[in-house]
N, C-alpha and C positions, 0 to 999 in steps of 0.2 A: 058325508058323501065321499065316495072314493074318490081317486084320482080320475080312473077309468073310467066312471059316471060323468064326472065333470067335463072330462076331454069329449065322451059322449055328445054331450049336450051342447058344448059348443060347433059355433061354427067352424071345420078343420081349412085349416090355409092351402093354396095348391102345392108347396111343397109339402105337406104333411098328407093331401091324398096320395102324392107318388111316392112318399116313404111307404104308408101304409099296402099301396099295391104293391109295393115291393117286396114287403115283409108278408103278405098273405099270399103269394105266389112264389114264394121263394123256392117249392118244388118244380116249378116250372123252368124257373134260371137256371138252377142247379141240373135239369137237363139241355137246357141252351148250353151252357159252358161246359157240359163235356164234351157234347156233340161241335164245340169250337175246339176244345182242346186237342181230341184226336184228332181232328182238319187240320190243325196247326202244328202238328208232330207230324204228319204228314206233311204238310207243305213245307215245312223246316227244311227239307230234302232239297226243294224244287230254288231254292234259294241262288243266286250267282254273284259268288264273291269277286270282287276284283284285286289282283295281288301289285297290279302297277299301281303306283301312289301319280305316278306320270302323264294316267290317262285322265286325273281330274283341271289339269293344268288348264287356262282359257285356249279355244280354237284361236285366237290369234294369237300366241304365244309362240315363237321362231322352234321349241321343242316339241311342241304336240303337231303344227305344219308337219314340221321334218318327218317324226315317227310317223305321221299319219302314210305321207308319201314312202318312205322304208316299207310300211306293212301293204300298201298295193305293189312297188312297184321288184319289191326284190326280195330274195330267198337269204335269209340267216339260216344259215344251220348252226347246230344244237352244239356246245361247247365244253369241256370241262379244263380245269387245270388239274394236274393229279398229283402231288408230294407224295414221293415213298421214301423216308429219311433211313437212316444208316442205312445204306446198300454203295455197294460197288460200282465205278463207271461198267465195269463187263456183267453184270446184275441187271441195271439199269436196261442195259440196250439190247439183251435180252430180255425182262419187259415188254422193251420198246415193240419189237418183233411181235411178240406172241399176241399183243393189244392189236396190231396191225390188222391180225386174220381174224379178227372179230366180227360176225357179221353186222351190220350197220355200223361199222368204223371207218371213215371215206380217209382219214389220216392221221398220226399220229407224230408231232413234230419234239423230235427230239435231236442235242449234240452233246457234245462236248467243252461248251462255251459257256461263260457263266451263268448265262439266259436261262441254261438247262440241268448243268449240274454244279453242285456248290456245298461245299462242307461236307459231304456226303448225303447228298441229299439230291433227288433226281426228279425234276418238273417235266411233266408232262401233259403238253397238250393235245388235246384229244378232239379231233372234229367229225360230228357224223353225220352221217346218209341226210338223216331228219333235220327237221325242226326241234326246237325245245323238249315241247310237248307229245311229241309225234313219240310211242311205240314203240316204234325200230332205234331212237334215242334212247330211250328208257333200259329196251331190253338190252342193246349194248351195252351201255354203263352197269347193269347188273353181270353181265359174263364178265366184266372188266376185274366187277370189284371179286368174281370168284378167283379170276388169276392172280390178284393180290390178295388175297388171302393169307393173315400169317406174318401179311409184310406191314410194318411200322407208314400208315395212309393217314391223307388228309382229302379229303374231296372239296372243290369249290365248283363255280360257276351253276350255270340255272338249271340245266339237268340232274332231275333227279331232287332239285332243292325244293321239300315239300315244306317251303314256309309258313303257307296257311294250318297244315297237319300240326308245325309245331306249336304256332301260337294257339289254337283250338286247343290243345291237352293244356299247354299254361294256363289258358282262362278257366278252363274245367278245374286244375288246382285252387287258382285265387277264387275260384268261386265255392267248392269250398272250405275251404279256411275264412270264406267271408262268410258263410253261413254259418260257418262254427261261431265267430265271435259277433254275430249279430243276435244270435241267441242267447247267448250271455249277456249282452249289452239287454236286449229286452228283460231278459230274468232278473236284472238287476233293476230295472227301471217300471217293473208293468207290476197291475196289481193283482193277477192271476196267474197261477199258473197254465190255463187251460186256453189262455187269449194270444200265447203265443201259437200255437199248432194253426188257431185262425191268422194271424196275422201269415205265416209262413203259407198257407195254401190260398190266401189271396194274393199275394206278390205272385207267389210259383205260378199262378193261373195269369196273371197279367204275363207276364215274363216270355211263357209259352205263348201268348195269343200275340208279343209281338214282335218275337224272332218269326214264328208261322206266317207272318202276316207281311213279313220282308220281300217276300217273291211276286208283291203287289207293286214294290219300287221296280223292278225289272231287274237290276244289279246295284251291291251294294259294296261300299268298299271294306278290305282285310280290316282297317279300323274302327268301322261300327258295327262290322259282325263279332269282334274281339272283344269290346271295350261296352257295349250295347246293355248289355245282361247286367252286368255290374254295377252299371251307372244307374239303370233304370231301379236297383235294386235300394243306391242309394240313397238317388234324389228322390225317389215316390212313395217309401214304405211310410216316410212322413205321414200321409194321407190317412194310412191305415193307423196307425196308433194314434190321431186326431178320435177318429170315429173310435175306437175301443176306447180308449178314457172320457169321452161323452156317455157311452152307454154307462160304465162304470156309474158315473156321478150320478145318472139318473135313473139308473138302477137302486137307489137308494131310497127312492120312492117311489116306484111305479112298478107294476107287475113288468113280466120279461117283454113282451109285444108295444106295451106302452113307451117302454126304454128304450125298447129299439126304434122306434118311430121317433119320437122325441129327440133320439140322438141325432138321428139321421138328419132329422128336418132343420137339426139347427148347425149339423156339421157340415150339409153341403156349401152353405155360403161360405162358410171358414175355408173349408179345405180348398175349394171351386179359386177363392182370392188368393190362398199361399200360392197354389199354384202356376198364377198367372205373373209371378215375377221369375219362376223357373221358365215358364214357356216365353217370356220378354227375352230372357238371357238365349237361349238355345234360337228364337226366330233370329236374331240378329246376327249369329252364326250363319245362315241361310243367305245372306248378301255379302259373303266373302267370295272374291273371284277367284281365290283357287276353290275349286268347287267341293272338295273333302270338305269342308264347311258346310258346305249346304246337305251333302249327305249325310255326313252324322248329325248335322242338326234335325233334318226330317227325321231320320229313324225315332233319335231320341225325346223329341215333339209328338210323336206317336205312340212314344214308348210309354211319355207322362197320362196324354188321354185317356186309354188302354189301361193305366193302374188308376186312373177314376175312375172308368164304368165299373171295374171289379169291384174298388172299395164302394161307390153308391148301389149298384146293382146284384152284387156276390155276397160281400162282407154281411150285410144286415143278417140275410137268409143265417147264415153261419152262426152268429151272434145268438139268432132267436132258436135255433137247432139245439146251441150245446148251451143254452145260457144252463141249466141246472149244474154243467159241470164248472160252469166258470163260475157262480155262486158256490158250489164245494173246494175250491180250490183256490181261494184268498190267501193272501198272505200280505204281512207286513211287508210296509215300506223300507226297501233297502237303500234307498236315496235321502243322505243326509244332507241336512239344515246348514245351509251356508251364510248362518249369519255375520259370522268373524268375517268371511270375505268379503260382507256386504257393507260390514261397520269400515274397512277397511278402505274399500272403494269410498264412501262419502266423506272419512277425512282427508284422505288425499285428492279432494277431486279440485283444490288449486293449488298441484303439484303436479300430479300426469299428464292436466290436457297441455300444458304450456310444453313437455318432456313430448306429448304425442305430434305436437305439431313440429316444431323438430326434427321429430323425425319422418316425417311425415314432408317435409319438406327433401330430407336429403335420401328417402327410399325415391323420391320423383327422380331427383337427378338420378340415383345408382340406376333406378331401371331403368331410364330412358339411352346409360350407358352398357346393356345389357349386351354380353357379345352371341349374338345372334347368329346360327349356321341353317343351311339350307338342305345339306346334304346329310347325309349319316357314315362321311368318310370318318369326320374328327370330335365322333359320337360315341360312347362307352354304355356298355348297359351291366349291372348285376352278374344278373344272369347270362351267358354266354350257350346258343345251340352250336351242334357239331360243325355248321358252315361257317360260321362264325371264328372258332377255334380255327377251323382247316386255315382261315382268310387270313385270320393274323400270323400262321408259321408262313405262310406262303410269302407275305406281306416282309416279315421279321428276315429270309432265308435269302429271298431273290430280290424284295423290294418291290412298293407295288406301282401301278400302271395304268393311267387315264388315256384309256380311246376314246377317239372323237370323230364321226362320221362328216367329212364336209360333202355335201349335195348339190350337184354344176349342174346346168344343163346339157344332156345327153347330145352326143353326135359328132363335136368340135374334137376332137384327135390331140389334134395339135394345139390345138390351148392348155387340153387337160395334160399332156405333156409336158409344156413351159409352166404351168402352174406347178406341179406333180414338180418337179426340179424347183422352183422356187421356196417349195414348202421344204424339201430334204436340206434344203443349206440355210435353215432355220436352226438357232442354236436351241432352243424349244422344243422341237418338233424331233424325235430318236427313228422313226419311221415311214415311209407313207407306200400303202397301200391301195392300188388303182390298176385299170386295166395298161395306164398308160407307162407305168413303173415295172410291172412284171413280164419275165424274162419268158420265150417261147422255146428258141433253140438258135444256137449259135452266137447267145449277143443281141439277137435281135427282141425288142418290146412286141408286149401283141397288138399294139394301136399305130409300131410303124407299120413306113406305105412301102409297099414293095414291086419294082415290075416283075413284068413275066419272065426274063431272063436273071434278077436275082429272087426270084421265088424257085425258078426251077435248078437254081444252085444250091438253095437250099436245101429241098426237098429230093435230090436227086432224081428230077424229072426230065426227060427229054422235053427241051426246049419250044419244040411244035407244039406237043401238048400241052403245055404250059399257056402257049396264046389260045390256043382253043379255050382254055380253061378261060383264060379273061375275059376271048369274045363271049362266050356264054355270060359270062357273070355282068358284064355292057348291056348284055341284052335283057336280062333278069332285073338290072336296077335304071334297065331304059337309059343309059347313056348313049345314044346314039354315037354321039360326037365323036368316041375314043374310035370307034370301029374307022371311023372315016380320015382324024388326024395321026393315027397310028399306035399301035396298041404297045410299040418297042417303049413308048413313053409314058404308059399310061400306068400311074403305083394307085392299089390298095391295100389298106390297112389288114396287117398279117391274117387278124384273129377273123375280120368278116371272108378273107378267103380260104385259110381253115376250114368253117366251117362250111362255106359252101362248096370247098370238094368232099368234103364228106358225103354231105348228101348228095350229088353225084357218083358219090362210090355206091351210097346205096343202094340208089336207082339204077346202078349197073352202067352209067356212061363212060366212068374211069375206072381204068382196072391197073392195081400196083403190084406189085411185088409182092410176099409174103409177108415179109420184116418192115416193111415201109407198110403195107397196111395195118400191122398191128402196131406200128410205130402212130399211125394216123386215127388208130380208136382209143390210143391211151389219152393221147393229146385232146379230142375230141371231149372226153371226160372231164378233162383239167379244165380245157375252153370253157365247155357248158356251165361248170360250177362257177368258174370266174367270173362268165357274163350274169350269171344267176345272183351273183351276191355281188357282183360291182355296172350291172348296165341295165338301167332300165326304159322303159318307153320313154318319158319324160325329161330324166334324170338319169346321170353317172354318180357313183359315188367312190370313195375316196376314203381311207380308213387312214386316221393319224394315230400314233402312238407318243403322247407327249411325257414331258420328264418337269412337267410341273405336279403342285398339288391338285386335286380335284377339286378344291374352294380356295380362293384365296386372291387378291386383289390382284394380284399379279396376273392370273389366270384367267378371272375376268376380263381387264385389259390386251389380253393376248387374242380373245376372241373378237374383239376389236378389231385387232392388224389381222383376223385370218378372214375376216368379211373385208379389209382394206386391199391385202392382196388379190382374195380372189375377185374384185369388182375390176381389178386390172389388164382381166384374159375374157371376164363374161358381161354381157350387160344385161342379164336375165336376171331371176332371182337365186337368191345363194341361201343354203340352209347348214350351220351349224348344229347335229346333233349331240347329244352325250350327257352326261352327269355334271359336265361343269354347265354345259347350257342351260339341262334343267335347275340346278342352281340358283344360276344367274337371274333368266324368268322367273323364277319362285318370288327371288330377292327382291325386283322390279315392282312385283305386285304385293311386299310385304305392309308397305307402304302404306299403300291405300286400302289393303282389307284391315291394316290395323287403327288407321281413323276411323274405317267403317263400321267395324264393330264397337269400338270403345265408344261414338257417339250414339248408335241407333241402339247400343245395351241402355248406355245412360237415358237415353230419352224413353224408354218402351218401359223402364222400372220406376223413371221420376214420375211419369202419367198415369201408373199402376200404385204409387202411393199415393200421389196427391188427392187420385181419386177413394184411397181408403182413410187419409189420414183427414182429410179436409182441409188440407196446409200447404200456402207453400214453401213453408222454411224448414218443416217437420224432414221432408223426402229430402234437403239438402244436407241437414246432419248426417242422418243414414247412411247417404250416399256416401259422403265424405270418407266413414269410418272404415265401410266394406271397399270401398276403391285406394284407404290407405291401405288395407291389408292386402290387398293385389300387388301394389306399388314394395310394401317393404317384399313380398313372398318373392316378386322379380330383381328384387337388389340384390340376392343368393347367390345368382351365379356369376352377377360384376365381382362382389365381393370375395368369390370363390376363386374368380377366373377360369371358371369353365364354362363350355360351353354351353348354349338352349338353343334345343331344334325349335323353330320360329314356330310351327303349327302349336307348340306347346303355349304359346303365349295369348294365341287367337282362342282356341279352345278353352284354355282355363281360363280366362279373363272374361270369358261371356257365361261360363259355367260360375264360377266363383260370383259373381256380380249377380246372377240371375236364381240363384239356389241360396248361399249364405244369407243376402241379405232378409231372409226368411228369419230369422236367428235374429237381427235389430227388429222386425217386426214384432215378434213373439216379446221382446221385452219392452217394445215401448207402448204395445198394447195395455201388456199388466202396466207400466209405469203412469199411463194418462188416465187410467182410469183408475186405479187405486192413490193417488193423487188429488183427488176430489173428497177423499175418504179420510185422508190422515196427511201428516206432516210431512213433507218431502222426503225426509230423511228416512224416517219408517218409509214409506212408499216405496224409496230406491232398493234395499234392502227387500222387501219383501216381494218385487217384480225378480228380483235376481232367482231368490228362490222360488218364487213360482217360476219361473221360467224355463230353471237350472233343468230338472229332467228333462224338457223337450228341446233343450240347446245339447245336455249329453247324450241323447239317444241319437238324435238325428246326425251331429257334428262328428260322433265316434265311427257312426258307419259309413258317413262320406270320407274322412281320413282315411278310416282301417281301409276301403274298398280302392282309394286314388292307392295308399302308401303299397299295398300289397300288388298293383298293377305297376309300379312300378319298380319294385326289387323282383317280381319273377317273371316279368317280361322280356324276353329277348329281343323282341323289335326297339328300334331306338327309338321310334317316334311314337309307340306305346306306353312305354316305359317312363319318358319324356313326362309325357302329360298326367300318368300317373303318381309320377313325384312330386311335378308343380300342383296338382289338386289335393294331396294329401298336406303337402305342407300349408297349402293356402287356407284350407280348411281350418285349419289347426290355427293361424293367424288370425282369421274370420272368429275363432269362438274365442278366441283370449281378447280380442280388441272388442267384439262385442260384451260379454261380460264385463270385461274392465274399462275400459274408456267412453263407450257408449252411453253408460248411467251418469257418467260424470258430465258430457256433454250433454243428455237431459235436463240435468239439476242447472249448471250454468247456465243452459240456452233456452230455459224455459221461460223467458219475458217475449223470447224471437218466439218461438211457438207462439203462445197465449196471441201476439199481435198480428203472425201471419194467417190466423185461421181465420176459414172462411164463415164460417158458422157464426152468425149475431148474438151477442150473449148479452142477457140482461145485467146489465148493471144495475145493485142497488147503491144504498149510501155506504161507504166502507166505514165503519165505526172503530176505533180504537181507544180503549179504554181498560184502566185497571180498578178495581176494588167492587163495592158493593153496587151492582147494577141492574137497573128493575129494565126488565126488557119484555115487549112487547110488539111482536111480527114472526114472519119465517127469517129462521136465523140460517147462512149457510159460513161456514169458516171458523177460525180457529178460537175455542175455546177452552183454553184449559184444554187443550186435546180439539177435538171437530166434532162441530153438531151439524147437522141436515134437518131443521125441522120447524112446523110450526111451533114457536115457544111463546110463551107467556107464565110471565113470572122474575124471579130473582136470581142474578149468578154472583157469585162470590169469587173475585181471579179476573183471569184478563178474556178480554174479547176482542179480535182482531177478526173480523169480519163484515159482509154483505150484510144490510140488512132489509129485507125487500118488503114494501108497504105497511112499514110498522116505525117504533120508535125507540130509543133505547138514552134510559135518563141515571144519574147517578143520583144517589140517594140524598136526599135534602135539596136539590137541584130542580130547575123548573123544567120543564120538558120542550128538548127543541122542536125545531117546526119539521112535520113531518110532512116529507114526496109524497105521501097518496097518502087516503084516509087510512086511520087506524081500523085494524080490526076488533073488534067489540071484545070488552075483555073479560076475560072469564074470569072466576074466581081466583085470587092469590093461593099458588097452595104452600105447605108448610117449609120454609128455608129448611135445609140442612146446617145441621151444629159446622163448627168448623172443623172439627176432628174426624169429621166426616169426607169431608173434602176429595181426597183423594178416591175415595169409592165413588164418586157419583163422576169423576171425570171418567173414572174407570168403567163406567156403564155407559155416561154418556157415550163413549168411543167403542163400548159394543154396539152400541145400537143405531152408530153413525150406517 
């Protein structure tokens, strides 16, 4: 009877009916998932990236307040620095000039002071009309860059800086260069030629369906749209090579449609369980409070489900399509027999684990000494983009410069003045910027108060009008009082009466002069920008320029004394913005998202094995080995003494913890069940090579994919975590391979007594020579038997023997646990020169 008769006739299991619908409807998927793919090539468009790494910080964070209150209450315009190196001071300021009449150029700050020119080399800063973002910014800086044309340029600041455009073409390269050598990696390891084109157009269709499907989160951040594609490419194609080497093996007897159902039916639960220590690792990302964590954890939680429907739902169809051409298209096994390295692991296995623990002990210390930075000021990457380069001559030439927005409460004049002077005689502090510091005309600030007789000395105003001017403006802010105690004594602040004789000029109430009216629209410009980017409804703000570094314990301390000063002029709230704040809050919360993760990884992976393995000692070895390889992979940069952008540690330590330990699974699978079969030592050896191709396929392409995101990424905090996951990967398969099976073989008594699972015990027999045995024998025999025996062994017997009895020859028979079973005829002993052939069958046939 066939195969396909038999499966007939039985009754089929409900995961073997939804293979099989799947497999007899596969034309119908097959137009579901295009008709998803063109939607999703489409929606791919509809996507919105975030390039602030700033805006995932928590709402109570003193950085995201601040920003929030900057983005309602006041106008940034759009900025750049501009290096034009070898030129002349009289080059330069000509330049300077010609950049002036640009339209959307509001000014261009240039001198003769170090600030501005140095070695020959000429900084300029450039401020416009716009916003960042804004057009009339854009198009400026492109007439800019035609008038230096020619000339030796460096570009910085945010205009113009299309960060997203650059990292998008980076990942378009490492993707593919990752496609290059995932092909190879498969070629090397698969048993078709024709199974890779499947394996590639079920990723490529996952992949697509779940950047398209990104415009569902609303907005995604620059690092899961960059980093997304790759990851998902490396952590899930696992799935698909599960399912094609099922079909493979069961292709081996069953027609095409049989295989494919049969594969399927028994690789959902496999594939459905690896998976669910990837999606532990990545949920626990999701409860970090800087919320980049929780974004790239959703995407890439989405990303994994998304490559299972494809592999349970896509892959079969495909498989049952081309099987004729994947049956034409075999080829030998290019993945060799690692038995040397497996002889190698079992003699030394009480020599490494005592060497692993060790070190194991001093990667804790080094990583927990790991120097951690928050910022990407004292961060290096590979790869360097053109702003990048611009930042370091700019940085190298003039030296660089942390601004810091402090945020008062609006309206106080004269505090922000005594403040505004307390901050300037800060040995700290090289600037400050405020309405209350900046000069109007003649000496005077625009937030001093002035009366009407030195306003109209000022302004060369007749004296009359001058009071009129005041009454009015009494009567405008309802002061009654001035009108009535005398207006010779009554001072305001320069810039609110500026402005309101302006508009009084406008309205036609005051009429000036020629030269004083165009003297009063120039000024009127300057006001407006001023109030627009230093006075808000709520809030004044205050622009420092300090002469510290942008991280660094000094700097944090500082921000200290600048909330201790200003709580001395306000009693409202006070907001530090900037790069070192955002630092600082990063640093604040590194803390506790790094308990957060490191416990809720371990707990979501230990409950995901204990539930596969039935143990509770089994998931602590595991754990052990994959969290030493974490620990030595962060000992790298104590030891290096360089730096680690912190996110890099939160990210690969739930990615690493939640993907590798897939790789201890995979062998300790083969190892507890080929361990029932044969002698420990074969067992170790032979889990390693079964293992070996599904630990190098999977571990080459999460290495190649981290290592190559990190040498051609320009973003530091890309780059970052590109490095730590390739290397840790790499860590992950040599500790799993090699110390892993050793702590098996020594920790197999913990196993055997932590398991949940009730095992019968029979009587353990040991004995050597001629032995008439009668029961099921299970255990070591000259090699291992499994079986009902009855009859004569010649050699030793170190095992179970379950309701039977086992007597030496001439000897009386002891008393046996349960009744014997009826014994059959003796059949004929084996000569002894036979010996070795029958242990050698017997252990086929274990």
């Amino acid at each position: 009877m066939s195969k396909q008769t038999e499966r007939g006739s039985e009754k089929q299991s409900p995961v073997e009916q939804a293979a099989a619908f799947i497999v007899d409807k596969r034309k119908a998927f097959y137009l579901l998932y295009v008709g998803l793919a063109i939607f999703c090539f489409i929606a791919s468009g509809w996507v919105q990236v975030n390039n602030d790494i700033t805006a995932y910080l928590p709402d109570s964070t003193e950085t995201r307040q601040g920003l929030t209150i900057m983005d309602t209450e006041f106008t940034t315009f759009g900025t750049n620095d501009i290096l034009v190196d070898n030129i002349s001071y009289a080059q330069a300021e000509s330049l300077a000039h010609k950049m002036e009449t640009v339209r959307g150029v509001k000014s261009v700050a240039f001198d003769d002071t170090d600030d501005h020119y140095k070695d020959a080399a000429a900084l300029f800063s450039v401020t416009y009309d716009g916003e960042t973002e804004d057009s009339i910014s854009t198009d400026a800086l492109s007439s800019i860059k035609d008038i230096l044309s020619g000339y030796d340029v460096y570009y910085t600041g945010e205009v113009g800086n299309a960060q997203s455009d650059s990292i998008a073409s980076e990942m378009q390269v490492v993707m593919l260069i990752a496609v290059v050598i995932i092909c190879l990696v498969l070629l090397f390891t698969s048993h078709t030629y024709m199974e890779i084109p499947v394996l590639l157009v079920t990723f490529g269709t996952a992949a697509l369906l779940n950047k398209g499907t990104n415009f569902l989160l609303g907005e995604i951040s620059f690092i899961s749209n960059s980093v997304a594609v790759v990851l998902q490419l490396a952590l899930a194609i696992d799935y698909a090579i599960i399912l094609c080497h099922r079909y493979t093996e069961e292709r081996l007897t069953q027609d095409a449609r049989e295989a494919v159902i049969s594969a399927l039916s028994k690789a959902i639960p496999e594939i459905s369980g690896s998976s669910l220590t990837t999606l532990s690792g990545l949920l626990a990302m999701t409860f970090m409070q800087f919320r980049i964590g929780y974004d790239l954890g959703i995407v890439l939680m989405k990303s994994i489900v998304l490559s299972l429907l494809s592999v349970f739902t896509l892959m079969p169809g495909l498989l049952m399509s081309f099987s004729s051409l994947i049956d034409r298209t075999h080829h030998k096994s290019f993945v060799p027999k690692i038995n040397v390295w497996g002889r190698f692991v079992y003699k030394s296995r009480f020599v490494m684990p005592p060497i692993f623990v060790v070190v194991l002990i001093a990667a804790f210390f080094f990583s927990n000494q790991c120097p951690y930075v928050y910022g990407s000021s004292t961060l290096t990457t590979y790869t360097k983009n053109d702003s990048q380069i611009a930042q370091e001559k700019v940085d190298e030439t003039f030296g660089s410069t942390n601004m810091l927005a402090l945020l008062v409460p609006t309206g106080d004049y004269e505090a922000e003045g005594r403040l505004a002077r307390a901050l300037e005689s800060m040995p700290q502090i090289d600037s400050v910027t405020a309405l209350s510091s900046t000069e109007a005309m003649d000496g005077y600030m625009l937030t001093d108060r002035l009366t009407p007789r030195q306003f109209a000395e000022l302004t060369d105003l007749d004296i009359e009008v001058a009071r009129l001017l005041y009454s009015a403006y009494a009567v405008d802010q309802e002061t009654y009082g001035q009108l009535v105690g005398g207006l010779d004594s009554y001072s305001v602040p320069l810039i609110d009466m500026f402005l309101f004789l302006h508009d009084r000029m406008e309205e036609g109430y005051v009429t000036l002069d020629n030269d004083l009216t165009e003297e009063m629209n120039d000024l009127y410009v300057q006001l407006t920008d001023a109030k627009l980017q230093l006075k808000g409804e709520h809030y004044s703000r205050m622009v420092l320029q300090l002469n510290l570094p942008e991280e660094s314990q000094e700097t944090f301390d500082f921000l200290t004394t600048l909330h201790q000063t200003a709580a001395r002029y306000y009693t409202g709230d006070v907001f530090v913005v900037g790069n070192s704040t955002s630092d600082y809050d990063l640093s604040a919360s590194f803390a506790r998202d790094n308990a957060m993760i490191s416990i809720l990884t371990i707990v979501f992976v230990i409950l995901v094995l204990v539930f596969t393995f039935q143990s509770a000692g089994l998931p602590v070895l595991l754990i052990l080995v994959i969290q030493g390889s974490i620990w030595i992979n962060f000992s790298f940069p104590y030891l290096t003494q360089s730096n680690l952008f912190f996110l890099s540690y939160l990210i690969v330590s739930s990615i690493q913890m939640g993907a590798n330990i897939d790789y201890a699974i995979v062998i300790t699978n083969r190892y507890t069940q080929l361990k029932t079969q044969m002698p420990l030592k074969e067992a170790a050896i032979e889990s390693l090579n079964a293992a070996f191709p599904t630990i190098i396929t999977s571990g080459t392409i999460l290495a190649t994919a981290g290592t190559l995101i990190g040498f051609l990424s320009s973003d530091t905090s890309i780059s970052s975590i590109g490095i730590c996951l390739g290397r840790g990967t790499i860590l992950s398969i040599a500790l799993v391979m090699g110390i892993l099976p050793q702590i098996l073989l020594l920790g197999d008594v913990i196993i055997e007594k932590t398991a949940f699972t009730l095992k019968h015990k029979g009587i353990l027999q040991t004995n050597t020579g001629t032995l008439r045995v009668n029961g099921h024998v299970r255990g070591y025999v000259s090699g291992i038997i499994n079986a009902d025996f009855n009859g004569t062994i010649i050699g030793s017997l170190n095992a179970n023997v379950e309701a039977g009895t086992v007597q030496e020859e001439g000897k009386a028979l002891p008393p046996s646990p349960e009744p014997p079973t009826p014994e059959l005829p003796t059949p004929e002993l084996p000569s002894p020169t036979g010996e070795a052939a029958s242990r050698e069958e017997a252990a086929h046939h274990a």
